[in-house]
N, C-alpha and C positions, 0 to 999 in steps of 0.2 A: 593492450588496453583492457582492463580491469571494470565491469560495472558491477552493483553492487545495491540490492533491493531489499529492504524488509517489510513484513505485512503482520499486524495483529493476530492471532489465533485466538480472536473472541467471536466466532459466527463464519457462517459460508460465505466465500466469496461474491462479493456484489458486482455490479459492471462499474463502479467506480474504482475497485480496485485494477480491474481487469485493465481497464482503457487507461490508469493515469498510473500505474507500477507495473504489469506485468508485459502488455504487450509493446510499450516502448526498448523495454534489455532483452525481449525472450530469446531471440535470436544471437545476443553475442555472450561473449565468456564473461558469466556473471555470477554474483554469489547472492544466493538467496537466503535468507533466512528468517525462519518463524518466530515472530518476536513476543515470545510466554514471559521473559521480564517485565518486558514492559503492558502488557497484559495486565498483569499485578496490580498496575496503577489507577484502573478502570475499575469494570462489574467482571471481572474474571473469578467463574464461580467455582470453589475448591472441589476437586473431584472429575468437572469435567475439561480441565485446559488441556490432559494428556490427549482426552480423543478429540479436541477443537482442533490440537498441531498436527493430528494427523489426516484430517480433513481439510486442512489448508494443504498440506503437501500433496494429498489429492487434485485439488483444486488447480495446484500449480501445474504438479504434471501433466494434468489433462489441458491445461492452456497453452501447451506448448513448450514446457521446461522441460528439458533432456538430462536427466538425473546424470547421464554417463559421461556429457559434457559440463553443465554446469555443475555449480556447489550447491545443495538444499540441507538443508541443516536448520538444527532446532536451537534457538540462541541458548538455552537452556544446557544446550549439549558442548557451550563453549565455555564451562567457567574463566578460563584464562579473562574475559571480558571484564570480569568486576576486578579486576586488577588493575588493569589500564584505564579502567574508569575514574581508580583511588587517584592515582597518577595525575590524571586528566585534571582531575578537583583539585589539586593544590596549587593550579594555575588558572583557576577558572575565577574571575572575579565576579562577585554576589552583583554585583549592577547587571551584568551581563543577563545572569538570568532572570533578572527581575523584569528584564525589557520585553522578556520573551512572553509574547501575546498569548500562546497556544495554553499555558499555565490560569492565567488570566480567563481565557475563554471556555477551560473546562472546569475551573472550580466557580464560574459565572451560570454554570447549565449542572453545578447540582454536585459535581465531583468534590469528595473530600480533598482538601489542602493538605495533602503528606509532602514529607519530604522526599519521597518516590519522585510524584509527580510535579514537582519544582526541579530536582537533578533530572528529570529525564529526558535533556538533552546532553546533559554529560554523557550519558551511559547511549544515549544516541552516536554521541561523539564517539566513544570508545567502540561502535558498532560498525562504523565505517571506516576507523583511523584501524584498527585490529588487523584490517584483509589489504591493506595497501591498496584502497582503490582510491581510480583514474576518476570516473564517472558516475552517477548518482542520480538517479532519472527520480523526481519528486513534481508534486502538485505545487501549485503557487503557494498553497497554505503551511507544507512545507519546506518552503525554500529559508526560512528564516533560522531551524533548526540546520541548514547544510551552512549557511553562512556560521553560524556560533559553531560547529564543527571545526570550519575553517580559523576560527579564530582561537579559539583554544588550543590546536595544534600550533598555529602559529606563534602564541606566548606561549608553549613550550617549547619549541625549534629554536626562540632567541635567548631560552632561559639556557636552552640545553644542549644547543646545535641543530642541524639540519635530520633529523629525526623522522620526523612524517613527511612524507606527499602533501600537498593542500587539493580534497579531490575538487573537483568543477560539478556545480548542476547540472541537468538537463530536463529542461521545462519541455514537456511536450501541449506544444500551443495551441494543437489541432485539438488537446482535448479537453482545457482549461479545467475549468470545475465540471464535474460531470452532477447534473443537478437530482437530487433526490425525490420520492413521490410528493413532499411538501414543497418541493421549490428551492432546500437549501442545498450545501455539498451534501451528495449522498454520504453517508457515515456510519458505520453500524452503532456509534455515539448517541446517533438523533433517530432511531431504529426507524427511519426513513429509506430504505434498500430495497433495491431489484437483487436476487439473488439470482446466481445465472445457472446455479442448479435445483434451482425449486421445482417441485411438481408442475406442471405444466399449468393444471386449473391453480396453484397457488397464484403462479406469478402473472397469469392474466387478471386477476382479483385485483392483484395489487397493482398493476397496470391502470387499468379500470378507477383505481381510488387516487389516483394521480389527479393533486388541486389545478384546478383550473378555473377560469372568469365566469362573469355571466352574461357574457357575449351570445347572441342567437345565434342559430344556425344558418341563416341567411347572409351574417355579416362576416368580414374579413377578419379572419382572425392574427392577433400579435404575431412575429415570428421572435423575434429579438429578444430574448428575457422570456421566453418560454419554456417550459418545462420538457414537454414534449418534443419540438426541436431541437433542445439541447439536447436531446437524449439521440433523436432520429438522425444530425449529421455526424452521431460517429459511428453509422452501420450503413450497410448495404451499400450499392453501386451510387454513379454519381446521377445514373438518368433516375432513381430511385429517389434519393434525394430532392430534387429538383421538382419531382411530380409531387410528395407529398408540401414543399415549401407550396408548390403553385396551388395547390388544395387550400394551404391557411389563408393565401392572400386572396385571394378568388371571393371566396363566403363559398357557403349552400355546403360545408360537411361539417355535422356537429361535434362536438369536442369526443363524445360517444365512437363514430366514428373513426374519428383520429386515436382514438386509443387503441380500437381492435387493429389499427392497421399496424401500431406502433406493436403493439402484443404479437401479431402475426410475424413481424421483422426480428423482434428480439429472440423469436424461437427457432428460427429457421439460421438467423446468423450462429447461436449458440449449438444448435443440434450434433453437430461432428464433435463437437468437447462434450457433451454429456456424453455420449456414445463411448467415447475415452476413457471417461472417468469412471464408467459403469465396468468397464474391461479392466480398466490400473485394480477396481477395488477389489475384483472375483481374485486376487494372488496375492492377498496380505503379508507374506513371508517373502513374495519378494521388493514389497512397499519398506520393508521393516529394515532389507536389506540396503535397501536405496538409504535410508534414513541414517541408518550406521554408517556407510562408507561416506555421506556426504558430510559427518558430525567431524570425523577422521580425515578427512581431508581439510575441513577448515581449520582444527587444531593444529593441524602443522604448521599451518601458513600464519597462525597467529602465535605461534612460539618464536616464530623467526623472527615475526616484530617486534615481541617482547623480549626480546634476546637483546637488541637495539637498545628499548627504552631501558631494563633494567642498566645494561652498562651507562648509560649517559645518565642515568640519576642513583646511581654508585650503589645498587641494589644487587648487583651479579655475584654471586658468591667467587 
């Protein structure tokens, strides 16, 4: 069983990425990779994407990714991909992508309308059809790109024969949207992010500036559509939990309050990964090395694919 995770290399990892891509596969045989193409499509600024991919790769292995088992890899470092992407497009019908919200919602918040970011589910598609994966751990948000994945393979499978896998999502429910300091999905898009390697006084600031009502101190505060709860049930133990819910409901701890304790929780769950991450970065030559064998490892595995599609659309020499 094959899972299969990609992450932006436009900024440090936030706990949105953390809790809704990496720690649902960390643990099984997965292939990860830094997605600098699609970067392009954003505010990815020239000059700094090579050290943003290496700080994600950071980021990863300090959360748990095992270079020696998994795959990490820089998508950059797989051209074989815009190949089977071209592939991908001559069966990909223009309705298709025009349905596709994500497109809509980021040239809606200011993104120029390229043709990047209209195909960049194709080349999504080509991201996860490439490695022959089983499984595909995505946000609700999206899950819309793993379905158009699936169907694009699928009208090539019947164009061409049985070709691809169709892989399966995996919504992790526990962690739905993981909401941001303004209350939307955290996103480094809407630069509304808890970064989980920030300086210590950064990320309590930004703790601290987390919107909230104007509910007194005295009075019970919301649990449901909160910011801060959303954030507070995906850490610490369950008696932990439960005592700060009994806090909201209760009244008499002001929002003030409920942030220090939320800032207290986020550092202390996080502190073992800094620590990590602070050790992976003192041996840069052997990060460099992880980076090479992981790029070498997924081009094999995507030649083997391509070995498939070339013979079935009469491309093999």
């Amino acid at each position: 069983m094959r899972y299969l995770s990609g992450i932006q290399p436009t900024g440090r990892l936030h706990l949105g990425n953390y809790f809704g891509m990496i720690r649902p596969a960390v643990e099984r045989e997965a292939y990860y990779f830094l997605a600098d193409y699609h970067a392009l499509t954003g505010a990815a600024e020239p000059g700094k994407l090579a050290g943003l991919a290496q700080d994600a790769f950071l980021d990863l292995l300090a959360c748990g990714v095992d270079p020696e088992k998994a795959v990490v890899f820089r998508q950059s470092a797989v051209p074989e991909v815009h190949e089977l992407a071209w592939y991908l497009s001559t069966v990909t019908p223009m309705g298709l992508l025009e349905r596709c919200h994500s497109y809509k919602d980021k040239v809606g918040k200011g993104l120029s309308p390229s043709h990047g970011l209209f195909a960049y589910p194709v080349l999504m598609a080509a991201d996860i059809l490439l490695y022959d994966a089983d499984r595909v751990p995505v946000g609700q948000d999206q899950k819309q790109h793993l379905e158009v994945a699936r169907d694009i393979a699928g009208k090539f499978n019947d164009k061409y024969g049985p070709v691809f896998k169709l892989p399966e999502s995996i919504i992790r429910e526990e962690a739905g949207v993981v909401p941001g300091v303004d209350g939307q999905k955290m996103s480094k898009s809407y630069n509304n992010t808890l970064e989980l390697f920030a300086p210590e006084k950064e990320l309590r600031k930004a703790i601290m500036g987390i919107k909230t009502d104007s509910t007194p101190v005295e009075a019970p505060k919301a649990v449901e559509g909160s910011t801060l709860w959303g954030l507070v049930r995906l850490m610490g133990t369950e008696a932990e939990r439960a005592e700060y819910r009994g806090r909201m409901e209760k009244g008499g701890t002001g929002y003030g309050d409920l942030k220090k304790s939320l800032a207290d929780l986020v550092l202390r769950e996080f502190e073992p990964l800094r620590k990590k991450r602070e050790e992976l970065a003192s041996d840069p030559v052997r990060v460099e090395r992880w980076m090479k064998d992981g790029a070498a490892k997924a081009r094999k595995t995507a030649e083997l694919v391509l070995q498939r599609v070339r013979a079935a659309v009469g491309t093999k020499p």
